[in-house]
C-alpha positions in Angstrom: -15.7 -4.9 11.3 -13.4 -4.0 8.0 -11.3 -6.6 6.7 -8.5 -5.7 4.1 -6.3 -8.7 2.0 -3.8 -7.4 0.0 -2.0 -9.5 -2.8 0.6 -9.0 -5.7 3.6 -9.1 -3.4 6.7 -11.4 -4.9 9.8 -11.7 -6.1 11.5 -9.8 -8.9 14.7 -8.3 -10.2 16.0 -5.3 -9.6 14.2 -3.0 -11.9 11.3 -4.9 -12.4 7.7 -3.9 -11.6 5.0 -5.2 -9.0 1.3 -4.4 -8.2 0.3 -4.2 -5.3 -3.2 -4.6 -4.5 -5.6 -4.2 -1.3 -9.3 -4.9 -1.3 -11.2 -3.9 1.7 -14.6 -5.3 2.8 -17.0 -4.7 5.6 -18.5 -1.3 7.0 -16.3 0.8 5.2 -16.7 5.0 5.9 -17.0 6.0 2.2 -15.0 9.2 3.2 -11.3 7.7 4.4 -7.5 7.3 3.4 -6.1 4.3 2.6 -2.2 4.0 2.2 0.4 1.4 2.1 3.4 0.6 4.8 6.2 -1.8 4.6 8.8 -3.3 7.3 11.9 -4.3 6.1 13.4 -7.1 8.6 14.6 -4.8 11.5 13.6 -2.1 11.1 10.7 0.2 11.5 7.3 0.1 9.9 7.3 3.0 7.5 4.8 5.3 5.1 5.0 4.5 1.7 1.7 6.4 0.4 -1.4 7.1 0.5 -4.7 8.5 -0.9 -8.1 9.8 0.0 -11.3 9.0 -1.1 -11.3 12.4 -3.3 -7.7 11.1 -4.9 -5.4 13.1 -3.4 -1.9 11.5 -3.0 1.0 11.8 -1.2 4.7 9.7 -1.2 7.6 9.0 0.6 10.8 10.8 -1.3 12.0 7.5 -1.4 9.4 6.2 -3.6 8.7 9.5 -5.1 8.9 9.0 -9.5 8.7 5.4 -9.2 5.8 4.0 -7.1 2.2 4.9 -8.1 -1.3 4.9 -5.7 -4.5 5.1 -7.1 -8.1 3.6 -6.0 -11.0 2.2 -7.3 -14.0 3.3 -5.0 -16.8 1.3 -6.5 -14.1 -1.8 -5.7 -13.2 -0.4 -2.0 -9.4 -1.2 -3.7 -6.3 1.1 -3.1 -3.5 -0.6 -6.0 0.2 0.6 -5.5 2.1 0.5 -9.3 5.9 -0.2 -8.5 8.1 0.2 -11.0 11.8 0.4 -10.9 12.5 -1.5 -8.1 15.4 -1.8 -5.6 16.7 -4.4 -3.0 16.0 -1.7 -0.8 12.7 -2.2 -1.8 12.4 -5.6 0.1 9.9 -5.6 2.7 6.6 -6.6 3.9 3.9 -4.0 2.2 1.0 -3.3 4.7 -2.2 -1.5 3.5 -3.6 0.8 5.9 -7.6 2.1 6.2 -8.3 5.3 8.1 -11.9 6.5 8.8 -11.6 10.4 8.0 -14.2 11.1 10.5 -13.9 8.9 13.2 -10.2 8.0 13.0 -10.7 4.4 13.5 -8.0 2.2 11.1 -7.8 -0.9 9.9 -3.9 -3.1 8.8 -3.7 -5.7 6.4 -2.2 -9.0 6.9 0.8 -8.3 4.5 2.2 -9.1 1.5 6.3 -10.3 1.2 7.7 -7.9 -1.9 11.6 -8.8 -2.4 14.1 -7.4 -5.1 16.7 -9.4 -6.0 20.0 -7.2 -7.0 
């Protein structure tokens, strides 16, 4: 069983700056992805980003310049940098856990992030 808790979710002004972090515990495939989602209310659940155990990254355009992934693997802990922020911003941030090899994934609980304008 894998278990991830995210924190760092909260309220700031436009423009501000969040970190977002996600811890995972349990028996954890050293060789996976781990990303981040958010839901805004009403709509879909969509990708933010993501990176692999080696450190490759990838990001939605729309976060593209101002939101930064990166991992600690000794921590099992995928951290999302968010700077510049918008209202459009505002969602619930999920972190995600694939398995490379067997595909199995794991969802956070979620953390509330809201941008005031």
């Amino acid at each position: 069983q894998v278990r991830l808790v995210e924190s760092g979710g909260g309220l700031v002004q436009a423009g501000g700056s969040l970190r977002l972090s996600c811890t995972a515990s349990g028996s954890i495939s050293s060789i996976n992805v781990m990303g981040w989602y958010r839901q805004a209310p009403g709509k879909q659940r969509e990708w933010v980003a993501q990176i692999a155990s080696g450190g490759s990254t990838n990001y939605a355009d729309s976060v593209k310049g101002r939101f930064t992934i990166s991992r600690d693997n000794a921590k099992n802990t995928v951290y999302l940098q968010m700077n510049s922020l918008k209202p459009e911003d505002t969602a619930v941030y999920y972190c995600k856990l694939v398995a490379t090899i067997t595909g199995y994934f794991y969802w956070g609980q979620g953390t509330q992030v809201t941008v005031s304008s």
